[in-house]
N, C-alpha and C positions, 0 to 999 in steps of 0.2 A: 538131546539136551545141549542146549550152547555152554559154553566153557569160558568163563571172565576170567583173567588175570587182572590181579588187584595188586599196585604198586602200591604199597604203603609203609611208609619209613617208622611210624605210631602204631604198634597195635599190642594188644597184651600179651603177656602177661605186665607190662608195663601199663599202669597209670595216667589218669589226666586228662585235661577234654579232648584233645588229637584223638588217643587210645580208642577215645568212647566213643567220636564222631565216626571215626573210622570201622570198627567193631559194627556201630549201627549199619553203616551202610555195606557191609557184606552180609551181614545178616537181613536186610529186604532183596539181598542180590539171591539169596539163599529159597527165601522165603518165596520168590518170585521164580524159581522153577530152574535157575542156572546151576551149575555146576564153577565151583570159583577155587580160583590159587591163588593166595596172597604171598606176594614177596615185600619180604620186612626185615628190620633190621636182629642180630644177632639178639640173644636174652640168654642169661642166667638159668632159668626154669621156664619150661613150658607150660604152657594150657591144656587144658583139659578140650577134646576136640566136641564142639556141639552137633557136628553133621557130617553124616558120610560122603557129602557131596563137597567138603572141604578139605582144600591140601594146603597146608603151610609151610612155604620155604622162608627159612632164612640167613642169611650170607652168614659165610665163617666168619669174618669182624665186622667192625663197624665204620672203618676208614684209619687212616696211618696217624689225623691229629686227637683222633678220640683217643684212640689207641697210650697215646703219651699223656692223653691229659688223666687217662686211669690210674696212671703211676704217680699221680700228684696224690698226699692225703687227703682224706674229706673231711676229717678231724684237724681242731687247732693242733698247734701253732702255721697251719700251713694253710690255711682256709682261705684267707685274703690273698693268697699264692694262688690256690685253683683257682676263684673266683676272678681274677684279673686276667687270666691264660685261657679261662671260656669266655671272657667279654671281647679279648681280644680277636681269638678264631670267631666269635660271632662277627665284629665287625670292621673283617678284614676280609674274608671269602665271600665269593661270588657266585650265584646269589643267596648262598647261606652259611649257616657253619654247619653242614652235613650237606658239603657237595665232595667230601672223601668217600663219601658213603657208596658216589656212582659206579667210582672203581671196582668196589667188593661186590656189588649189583650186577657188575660185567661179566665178573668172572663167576658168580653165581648161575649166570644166564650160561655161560657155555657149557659149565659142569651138567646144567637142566637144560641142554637144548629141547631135547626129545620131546622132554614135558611141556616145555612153553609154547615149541612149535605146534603143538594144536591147540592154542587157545583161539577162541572165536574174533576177539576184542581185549584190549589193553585200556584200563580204567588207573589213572592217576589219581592221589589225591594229597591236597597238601593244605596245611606245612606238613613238610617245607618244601621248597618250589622245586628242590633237587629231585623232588620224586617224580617231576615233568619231564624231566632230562632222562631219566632212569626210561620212561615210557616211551617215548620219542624211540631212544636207541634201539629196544628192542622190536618196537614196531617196524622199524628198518630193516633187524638183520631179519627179519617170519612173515614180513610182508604183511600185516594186521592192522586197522585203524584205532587208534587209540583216544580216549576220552578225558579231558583234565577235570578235576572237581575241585573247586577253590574251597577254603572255609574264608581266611582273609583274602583280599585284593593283594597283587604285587604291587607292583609299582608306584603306588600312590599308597601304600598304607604308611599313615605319617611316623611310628613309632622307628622306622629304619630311615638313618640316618644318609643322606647319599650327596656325594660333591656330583657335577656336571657330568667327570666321565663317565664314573660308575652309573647315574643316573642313563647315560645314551647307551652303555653296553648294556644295562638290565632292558631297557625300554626296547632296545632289538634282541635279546636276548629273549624276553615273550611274544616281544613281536611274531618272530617266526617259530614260535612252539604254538600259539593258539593260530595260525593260517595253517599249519600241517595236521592240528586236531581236525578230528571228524565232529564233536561239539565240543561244548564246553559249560558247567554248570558255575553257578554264582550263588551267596550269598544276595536279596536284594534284589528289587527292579533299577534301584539305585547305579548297582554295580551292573545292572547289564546293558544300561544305558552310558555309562560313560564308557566299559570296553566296547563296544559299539563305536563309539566314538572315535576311541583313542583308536584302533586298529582298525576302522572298518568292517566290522565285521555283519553280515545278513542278521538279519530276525531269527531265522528258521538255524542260526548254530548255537544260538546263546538262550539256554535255559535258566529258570530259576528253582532254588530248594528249600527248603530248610532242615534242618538238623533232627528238631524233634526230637521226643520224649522216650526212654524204653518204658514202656506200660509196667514192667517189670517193681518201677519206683515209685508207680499209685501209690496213694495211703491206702493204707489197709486201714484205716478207721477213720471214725468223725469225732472222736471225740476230744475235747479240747484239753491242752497241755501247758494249759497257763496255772501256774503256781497259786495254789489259795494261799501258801503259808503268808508268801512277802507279796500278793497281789500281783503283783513287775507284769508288763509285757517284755516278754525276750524274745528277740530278734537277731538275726545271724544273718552275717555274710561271711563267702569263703571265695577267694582267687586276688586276684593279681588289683595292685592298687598304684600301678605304673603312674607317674605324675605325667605323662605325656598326653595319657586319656582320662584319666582320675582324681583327683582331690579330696582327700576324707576330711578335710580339716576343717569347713563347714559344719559335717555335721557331727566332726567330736565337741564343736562349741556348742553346738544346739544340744545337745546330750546334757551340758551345766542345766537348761535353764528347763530340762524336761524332767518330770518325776513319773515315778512308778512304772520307766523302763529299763530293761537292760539290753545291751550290746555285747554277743562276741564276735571277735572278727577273725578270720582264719587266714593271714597272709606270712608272706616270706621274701617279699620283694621289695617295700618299702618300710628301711630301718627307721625313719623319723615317725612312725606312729608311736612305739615306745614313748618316746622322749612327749609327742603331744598329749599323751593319757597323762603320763603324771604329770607335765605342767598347767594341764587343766584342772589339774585334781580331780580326773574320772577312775580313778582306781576301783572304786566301788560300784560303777556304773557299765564300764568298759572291762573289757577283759581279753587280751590279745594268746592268740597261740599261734603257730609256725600251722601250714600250709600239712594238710591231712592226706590219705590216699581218696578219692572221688566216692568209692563205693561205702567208706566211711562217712562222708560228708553228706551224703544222699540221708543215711540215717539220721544224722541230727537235724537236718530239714525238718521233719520230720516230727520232730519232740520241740519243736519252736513254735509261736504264736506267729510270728510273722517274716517274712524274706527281702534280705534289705538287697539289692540290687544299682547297683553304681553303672550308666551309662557311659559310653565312649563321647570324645570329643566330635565323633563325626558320625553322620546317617546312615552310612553305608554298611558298620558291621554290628552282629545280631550276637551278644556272648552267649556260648553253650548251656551254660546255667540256665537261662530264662526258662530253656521248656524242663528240666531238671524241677525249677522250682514250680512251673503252671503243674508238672502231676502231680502234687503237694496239694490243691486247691486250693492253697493257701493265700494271706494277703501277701500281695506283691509291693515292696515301697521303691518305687523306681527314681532314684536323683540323675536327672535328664541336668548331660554335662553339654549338651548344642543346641542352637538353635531355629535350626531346621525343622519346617514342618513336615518333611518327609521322612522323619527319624524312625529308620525298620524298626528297632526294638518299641517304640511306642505303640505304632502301628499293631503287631501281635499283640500288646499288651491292651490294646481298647478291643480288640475279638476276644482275648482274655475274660476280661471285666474288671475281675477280684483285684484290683490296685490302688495305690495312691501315687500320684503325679506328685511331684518337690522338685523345684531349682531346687539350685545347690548353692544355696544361701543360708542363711540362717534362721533369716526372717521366714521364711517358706516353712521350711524342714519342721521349724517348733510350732508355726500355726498350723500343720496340716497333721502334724502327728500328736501335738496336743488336743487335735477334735478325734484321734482313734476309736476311742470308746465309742463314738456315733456310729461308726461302719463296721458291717454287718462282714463276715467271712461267708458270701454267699456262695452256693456249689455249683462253678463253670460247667456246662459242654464241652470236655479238654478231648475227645478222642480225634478230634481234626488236629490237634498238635502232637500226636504221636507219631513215630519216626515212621513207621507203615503209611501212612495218609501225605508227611511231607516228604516225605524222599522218591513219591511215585516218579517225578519229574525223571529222575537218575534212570528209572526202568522204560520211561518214557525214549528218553534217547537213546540208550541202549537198542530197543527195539526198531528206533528207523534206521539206526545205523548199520546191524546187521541185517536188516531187512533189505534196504540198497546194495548192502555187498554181496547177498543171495540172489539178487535180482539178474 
């Protein structure tokens, strides 16, 4: 039985899409007959172990600037204090704010040499890109080839901010981490054609994935959970409404001019929603709460009519949510924030079906969900989007990679 060491900075008992992308793909590494060690960061409480074929290490801390930013409160009056002290280590460190992390990774590894030294293959995965470094290094000191698995792009994902230098140290800084990987997986045909580009890199090193569904999150029923008392279609989103890739302010105007729906929206990132619910006067309509744990947010999925879905500004990346909500068979109301006809998430979503297409106008938004009632909540073929079916690609590489090194 081959032996995967799984670098991942994200896994649970902590929360959130990293956690749950990550989580997934040790469990098909599992599933698929390996035997796997994940090395991850420190936590509070452990998990509960699913298989005997897994070991979970995790370093004594979490690096020297987390370490200080835990001594800040998380409660007022000092909140605007942490908050300013994590934006800063975010966008000050290269190339993240958890490249302290590699440190405690290091000495992790010496304390386990014995263990690591027989691992078959070293599998990275990020975010954050620190976890590359993390793999890199110890592929060096055990002599192992090591695998990077993206979910975002580096270098080019527009939400990081970068002047000329830091852009030419990041851009050589992956440069020579994906020439020493043995492959490397992508989000996208998008993204495997521009690193391609960008780095040179062959056909036969650059695969493609996707995320996929845990089966786990099917609906267990068909029955519909639209309210007879008040008629409403209720509708939900929940994650991140970053203005870099998002704008909800479209369709909280369209919300005025729609009746017999309701919106709750589940974020924690963007404070100016508050303020646009009540000066639209959507109080009644709208209904905002602060950002939930996933396995909670899975269930309200769930007890909704419909899954409201906000695209990124660019084609290339595919949010974790989408196959979350495709195991729902639910309608999908997708507001396409680009372009591009090569937009990944539309793409899954036309193999989908159960959706509706919106700019993110106004004018869109209220004539397409104004016709709701016409469209049918018809039941997809979703078991090709289950994490089993997309992540084969990860087992794929895997397998030439130690198959060449047995050779």
């Amino acid at each position: 039985m081959s032996k995967i060491l799984v670098v991942s900075y994200h896994y649970p008992p902590y929360e959130g899409s990293c956690s749950d992308k990550n989580k997934k793909i040790v469990k098909k590494l599992l599933n698929s007959g390996f035997e796997v060690i994940v090395l991850t960061k420190n936590a509070i409480s452990e998990i509960d172990q699913f298989s005997d074929n897994l070991t979970i290490i995790r370093t004594a801390k979490n690096g020297i600037l987390h370490k200080s930013m835990d001594f800040l409160p998380k409660i007022n009056p000092e909140r605007n204090k942490r908050s300013k002290y994590s934006k800063l280590i975010s966008d000050s460190l290269i190339p993240d704010s958890t490249i302290d992390w590699l440190c405690e990774a290091k000495k992790c590894f010496k304390l386990n040499y014995e263990l690591f030294s027989n691992v078959d293959l070293i599998l990275s995965i990020s975010s954050p890109y620190s976890a590359h470094l993390v793999s890199s290094y110890i592929s060096k000191k055990i002599d192992r080839p090591f695998i990077m698995v993206y979910g975002d792009p580096w270098i080019y994902e527009p939400k990081r901010k970068r002047g000329f230098l830091r852009y030419r140290l990041e851009k050589t800084m992956e440069n020579k981490l994906v020439q020493e990987a043995a492959k490397i997986l992508l989000i996208t045909d998008w993204n495997k054609e521009k690193y391609q580009e960008i780095y040179n890199l062959p056909d036969n090193k650059v695969y493609t994935y996707h995320i996929g569904f845990n089966p786990e999150y099917r609906r267990t029923t068909s029955k519909s959970v639209k309210s007879e008392m008040n008629h409403k279609l209720n509708i939900i989103y929940g994650g991140s409404l970053d203005e870099v890739h998002r704008n909800p302010e479209p369709f909280l105007i369209a919300m005025k001019q729609l009746e017999h729906i309701h919106l709750s929206i589940y974020n924690s990132d963007n404070p100016k929603i508050a303020s646009m619910i009540e000066n639209y006067g959507l109080s009644d309509k709208v209904s905002l709460f602060p950002i939930i744990a996933s396995s909670e947010f899975n269930e309200l999925l769930n007890q909704s009519d419909a899954l409201l879905l906000f695209g990124n500004k660019t084609p290339f990346q595919v949010p974790g949510k989408l196959f979350n909500y495709i195991a729902t068979e639910k309608t999908i109301i997708y507001v396409k924030n680009n372009n591009f006809d090569n937009d990944g998430t539309e793409e899954i979503l036309e193999e989908y079906g159960n959706y509706i297409l919106v700019d993110n106008s106004v004018s869109s938004i209220v004539d397409k969900l104004s016709q709701y009632k016409q469209i049918s909540n018809g039941v997809s073929q979703i078991n090709k989007f289950s994490y089993e079916k997309t992540m084969q690609p990860i087992i794929d590489a895997i397998g030439e990679v130690i198959g060449k090194t047995n050779e």
